[in-house]
C-alpha positions as CSV (number, residue, x, y, z in Angstrom):
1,X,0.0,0.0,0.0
2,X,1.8,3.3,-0.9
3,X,2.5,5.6,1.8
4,X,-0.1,8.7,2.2
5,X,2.0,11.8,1.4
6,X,1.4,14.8,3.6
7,X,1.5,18.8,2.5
8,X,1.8,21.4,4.5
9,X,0.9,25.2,3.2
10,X,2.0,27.8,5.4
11,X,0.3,30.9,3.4
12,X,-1.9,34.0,4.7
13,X,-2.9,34.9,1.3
14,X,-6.0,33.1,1.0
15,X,-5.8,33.4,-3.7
16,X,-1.9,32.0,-3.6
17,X,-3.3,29.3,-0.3
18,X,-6.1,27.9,-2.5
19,X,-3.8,27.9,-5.3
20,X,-0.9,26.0,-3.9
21,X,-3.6,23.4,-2.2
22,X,-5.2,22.2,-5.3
23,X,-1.6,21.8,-6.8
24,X,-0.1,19.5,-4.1
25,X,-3.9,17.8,-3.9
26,X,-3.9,17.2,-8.0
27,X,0.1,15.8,-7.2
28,X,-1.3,13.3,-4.6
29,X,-1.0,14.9,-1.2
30,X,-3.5,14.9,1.6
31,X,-3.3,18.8,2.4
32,X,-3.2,20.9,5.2
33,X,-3.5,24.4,5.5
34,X,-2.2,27.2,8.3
35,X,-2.6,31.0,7.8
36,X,0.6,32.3,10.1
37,X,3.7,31.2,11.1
38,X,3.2,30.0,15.0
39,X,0.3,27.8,13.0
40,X,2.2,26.6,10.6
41,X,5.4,25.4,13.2
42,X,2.0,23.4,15.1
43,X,1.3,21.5,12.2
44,X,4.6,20.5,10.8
45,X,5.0,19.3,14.6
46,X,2.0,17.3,14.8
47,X,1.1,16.2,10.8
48,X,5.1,15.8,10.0
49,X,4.9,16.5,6.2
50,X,6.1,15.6,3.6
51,X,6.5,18.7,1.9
52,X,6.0,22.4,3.1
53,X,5.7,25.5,1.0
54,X,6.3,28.3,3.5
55,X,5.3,31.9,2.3
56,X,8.4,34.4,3.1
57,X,6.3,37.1,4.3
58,X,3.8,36.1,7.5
59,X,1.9,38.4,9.4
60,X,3.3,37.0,13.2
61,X,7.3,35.7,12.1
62,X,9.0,36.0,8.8
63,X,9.3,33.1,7.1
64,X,13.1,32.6,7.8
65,X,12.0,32.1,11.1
66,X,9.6,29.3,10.4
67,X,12.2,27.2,8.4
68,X,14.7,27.5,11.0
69,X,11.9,26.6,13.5
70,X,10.7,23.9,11.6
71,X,13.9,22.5,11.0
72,X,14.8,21.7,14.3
73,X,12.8,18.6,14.4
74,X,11.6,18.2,10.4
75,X,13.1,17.2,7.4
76,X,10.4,17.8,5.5
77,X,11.2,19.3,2.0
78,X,10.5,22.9,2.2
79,X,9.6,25.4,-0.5
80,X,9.7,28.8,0.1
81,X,7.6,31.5,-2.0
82,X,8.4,34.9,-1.9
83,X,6.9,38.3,-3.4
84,X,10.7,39.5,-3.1
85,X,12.7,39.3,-5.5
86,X,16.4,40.6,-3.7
87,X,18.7,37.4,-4.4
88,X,19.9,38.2,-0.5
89,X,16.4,37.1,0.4
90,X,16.5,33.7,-1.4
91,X,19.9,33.2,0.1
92,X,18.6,33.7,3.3
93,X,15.9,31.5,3.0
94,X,17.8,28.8,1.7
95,X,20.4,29.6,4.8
96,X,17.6,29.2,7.0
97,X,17.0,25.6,5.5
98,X,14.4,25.7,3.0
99,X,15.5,23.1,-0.1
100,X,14.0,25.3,-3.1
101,X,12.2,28.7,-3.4
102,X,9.7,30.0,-6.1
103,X,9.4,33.7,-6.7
104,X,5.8,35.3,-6.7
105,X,3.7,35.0,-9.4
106,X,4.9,31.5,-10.2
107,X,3.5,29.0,-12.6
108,X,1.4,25.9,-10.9
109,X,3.3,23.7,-13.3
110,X,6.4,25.1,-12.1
111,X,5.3,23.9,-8.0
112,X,4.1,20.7,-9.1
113,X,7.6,19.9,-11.0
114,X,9.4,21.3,-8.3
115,X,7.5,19.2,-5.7
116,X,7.4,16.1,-7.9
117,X,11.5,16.0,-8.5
118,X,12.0,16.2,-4.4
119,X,9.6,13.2,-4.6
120,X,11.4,11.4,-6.9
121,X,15.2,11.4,-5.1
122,X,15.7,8.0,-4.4
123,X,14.6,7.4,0.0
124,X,13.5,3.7,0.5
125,X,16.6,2.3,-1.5
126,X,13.8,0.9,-4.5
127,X,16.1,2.6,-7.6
128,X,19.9,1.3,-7.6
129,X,23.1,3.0,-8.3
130,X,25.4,3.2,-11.4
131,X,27.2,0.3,-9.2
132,X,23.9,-1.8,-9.2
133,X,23.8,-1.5,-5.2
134,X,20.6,0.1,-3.5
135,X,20.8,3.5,-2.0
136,X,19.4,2.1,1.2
137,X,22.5,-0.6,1.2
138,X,25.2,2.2,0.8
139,X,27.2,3.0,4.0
140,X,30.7,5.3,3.4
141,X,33.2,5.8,5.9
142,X,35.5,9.1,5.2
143,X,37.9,10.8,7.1
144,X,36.0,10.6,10.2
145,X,32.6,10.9,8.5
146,X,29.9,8.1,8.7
147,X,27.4,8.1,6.2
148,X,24.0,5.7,6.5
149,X,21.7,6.0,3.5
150,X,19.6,3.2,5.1
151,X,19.2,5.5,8.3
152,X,19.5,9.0,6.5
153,X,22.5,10.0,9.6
154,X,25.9,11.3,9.3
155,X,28.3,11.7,11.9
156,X,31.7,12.8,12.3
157,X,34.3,11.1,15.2
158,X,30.7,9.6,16.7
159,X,29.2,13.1,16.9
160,X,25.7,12.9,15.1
161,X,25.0,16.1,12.2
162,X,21.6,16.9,11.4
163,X,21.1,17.8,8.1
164,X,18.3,18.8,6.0
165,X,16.8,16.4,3.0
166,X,18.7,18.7,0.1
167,X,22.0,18.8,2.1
168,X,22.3,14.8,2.6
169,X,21.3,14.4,-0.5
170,X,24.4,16.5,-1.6
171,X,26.6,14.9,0.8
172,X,25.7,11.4,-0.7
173,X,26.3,12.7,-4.6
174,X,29.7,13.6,-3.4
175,X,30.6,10.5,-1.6
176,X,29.3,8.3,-4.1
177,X,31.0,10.0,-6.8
178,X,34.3,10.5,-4.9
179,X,37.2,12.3,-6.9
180,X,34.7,12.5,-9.3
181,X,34.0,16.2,-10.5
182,X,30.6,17.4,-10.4
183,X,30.0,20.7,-11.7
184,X,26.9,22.7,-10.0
185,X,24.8,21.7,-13.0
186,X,25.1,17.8,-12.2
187,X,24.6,18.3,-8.8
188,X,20.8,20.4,-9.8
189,X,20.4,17.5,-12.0
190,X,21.0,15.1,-8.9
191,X,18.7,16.4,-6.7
192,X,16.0,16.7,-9.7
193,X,16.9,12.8,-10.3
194,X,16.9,14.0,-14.0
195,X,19.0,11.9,-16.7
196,X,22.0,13.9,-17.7
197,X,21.3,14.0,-21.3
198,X,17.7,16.1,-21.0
199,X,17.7,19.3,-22.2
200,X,15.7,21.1,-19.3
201,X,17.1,24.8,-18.5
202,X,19.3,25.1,-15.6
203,X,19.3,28.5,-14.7
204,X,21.9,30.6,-12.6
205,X,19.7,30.7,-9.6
206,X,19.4,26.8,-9.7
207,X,23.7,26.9,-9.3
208,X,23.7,29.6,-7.0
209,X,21.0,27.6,-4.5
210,X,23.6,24.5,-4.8
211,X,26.5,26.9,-3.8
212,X,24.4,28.0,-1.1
213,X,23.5,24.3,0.0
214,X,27.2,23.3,-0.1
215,X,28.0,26.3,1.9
216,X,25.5,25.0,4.9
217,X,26.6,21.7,4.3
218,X,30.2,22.9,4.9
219,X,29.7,24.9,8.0
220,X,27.5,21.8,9.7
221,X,30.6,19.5,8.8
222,X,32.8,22.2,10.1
223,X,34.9,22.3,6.8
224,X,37.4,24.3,5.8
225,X,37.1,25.4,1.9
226,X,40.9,26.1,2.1
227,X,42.0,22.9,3.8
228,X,39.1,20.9,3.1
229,X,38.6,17.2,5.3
230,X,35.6,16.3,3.1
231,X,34.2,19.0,0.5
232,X,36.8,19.9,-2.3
233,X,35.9,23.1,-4.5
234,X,37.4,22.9,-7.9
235,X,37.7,26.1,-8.8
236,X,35.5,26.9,-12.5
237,X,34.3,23.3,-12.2
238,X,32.5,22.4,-9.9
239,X,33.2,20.2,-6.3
240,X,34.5,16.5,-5.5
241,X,35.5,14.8,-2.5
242,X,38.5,15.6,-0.6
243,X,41.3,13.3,-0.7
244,X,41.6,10.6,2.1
245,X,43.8,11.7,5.0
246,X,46.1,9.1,6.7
């Protein structure tokens, strides 16, 4: 029996609310709506959603707020909208943990893909690697760092990191690829689990959030770009992991 998925719209604007509800209802999900912030942290306590699309600009606490609330005991994928279009506010909100971000007036098409390629990133171990192995089998063990795809935890000399859906999933691309490169644009196509030989637009905002994510995921890790232990940028390129230390 397949697993009911949960939605979560945190949205005061009743037009963009109703909106966003029959999207992720037509995509599958049973939905639940809240109207401010303080509501919307309630529900993604009690309903623990799948996926949350989180309007930047409440009427109680800022948006920002809410994802670093919410993250604090959610993975949930988050989806921030904003009426703002200052690229310091998307940066922000991806800082605060969101996974993706949609500038108002969006296309419903656009939320629904956006919402359906989270979906589709590989979590119960069902689609195999390039090495034939399940995701959920995969276990790597790297300078210090212990990563469980079966139990979606990393840790680092037996200290536990919490990281959010988009930034393990990042941390796994890197891993599994090892001194592979992969430039920004693989790592979008990654989290999209796209084919590497579509054609879809990747724009610059779509490599800036993955710069953005690898930033987080470096200060969580406590990495150093300059000396890096596990996160290696190569510089025009793109990033790989860092060589094994003795």
């Amino acid at each position: 029996m397949t697993e009911l998925r949960v939605g979560l719209v945190i949205e005061d604007d009743h037009d963009i609310r109703e909106l966003v509800r029959v999207v992720l209802s037509q995509a599958g999900f049973e939905v639940h709506l809240a109207t401010s912030g303080a509501a919307g942290i309630r529900a993604a306590r009690d309903l623990r959603p799948h996926v949350i699309t989180l309007d930047l600009g409440l009427p109680d606490i800022d948006g920002f707020e809410v994802a670093r609330q919410v993250r604090n005991f959610s993975d949930a994928y988050i989806v921030m909208l904003t009426a703002r279009t200052d690229e310091l506010d998307t940066l922000l909100g991806l800082e605060s943990g969101a996974d993706d971000y949609l500038t108002k007036p969006f296309r419903p098409r656009e939320l629904r893909a956006r919402v359906a390629a989270m979906m589709r990133r590989p979590r119960s171990g069902a689609t195999p690697n390039r090495s034939g192995e399940a995701p959920s089998q995969r276990t790597f063990q790297h300078n210090g760092l212990v990563f469980s795809y079966a139990t979606r935890t990393v840790s680092i000399d037996g200290q536990d990191v919490r990281l959010t859906p988009t930034e393990f999933d990042l941390l796994h691309s890197l891993l599994e690829a090892g001194r592979t490169v992969l430039s920004k644009a693989d790592l979008v196509r990654r989290l999209r689990n796209e084919p590497y030989d579509v054609g879809n637009y990747l724009s610059d905002a779509d490599e800036r959030s993955v710069e953005v994510h690898i930033g987080n995921l470096r200060r969580k890790l406590g990495d150093d770009a300059q000396n890096p232990r596990w996160l290696q940028t190569v510089r025009g390129v793109g990033y790989r992991l860092a060589p094994a230390r003795p």
